[in-house]
C-alpha positions in Angstrom: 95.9 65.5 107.2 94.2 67.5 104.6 96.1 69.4 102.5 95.9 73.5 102.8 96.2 76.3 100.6 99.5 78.5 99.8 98.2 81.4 102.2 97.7 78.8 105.2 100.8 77.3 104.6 102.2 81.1 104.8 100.7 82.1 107.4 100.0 78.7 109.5 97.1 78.0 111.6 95.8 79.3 115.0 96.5 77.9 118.5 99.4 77.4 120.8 102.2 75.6 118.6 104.5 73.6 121.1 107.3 73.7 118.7 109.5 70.5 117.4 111.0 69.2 120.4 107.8 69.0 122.4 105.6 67.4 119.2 108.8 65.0 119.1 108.5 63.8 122.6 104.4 62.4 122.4 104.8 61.5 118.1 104.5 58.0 118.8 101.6 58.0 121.4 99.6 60.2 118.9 100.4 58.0 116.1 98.7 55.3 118.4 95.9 56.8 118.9 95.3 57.7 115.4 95.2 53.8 114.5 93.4 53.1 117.6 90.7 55.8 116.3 90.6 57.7 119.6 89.7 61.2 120.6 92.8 63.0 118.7 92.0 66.1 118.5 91.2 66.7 122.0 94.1 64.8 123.8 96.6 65.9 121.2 94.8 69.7 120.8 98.8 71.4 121.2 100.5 68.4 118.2 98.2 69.0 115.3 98.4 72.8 114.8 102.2 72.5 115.0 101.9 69.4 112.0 100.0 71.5 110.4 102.3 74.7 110.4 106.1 72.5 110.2 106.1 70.3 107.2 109.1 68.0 108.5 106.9 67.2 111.9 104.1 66.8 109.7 106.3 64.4 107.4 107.5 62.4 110.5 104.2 62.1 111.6 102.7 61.2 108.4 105.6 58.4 107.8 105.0 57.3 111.2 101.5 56.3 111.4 102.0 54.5 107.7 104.7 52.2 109.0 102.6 51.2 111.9 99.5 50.6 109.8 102.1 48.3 107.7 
């Protein structure tokens, strides 16, 4: 994920955020598909503005696709 600037960060990005629990619940499947190089953005549309706007979901996810590519 790219990295934004202080206003973005303040202000977050648009689109329906599912919130924590709900990213939680598909984190692993989306961390799949990102290795498998599938259509992320459309199946997982609702996960990445929410990884963008929560920095410890973004973290998880983040740490979680580097120990699978490991």
């Amino acid at each position: 994920m790219r990295t934004e600037g202080p206003l973005r960060k303040l202000l977050g990005t648009r689109g329906h955020d599912p919130g924590c629990d709900a990213a939680f619940e598909i984190l692993g499947e989306y961390a799949e598909a990102v290795l498998r190089g599938e259509g992320v953005p459309v199946k997982y549309a609702q996960l990445i503005p929410h990884a963008k706007n929560c920095v410890a979901c973004r973290e998880d996810t983040e740490g979680l696709v580097a120990a699978l590519r490991e």
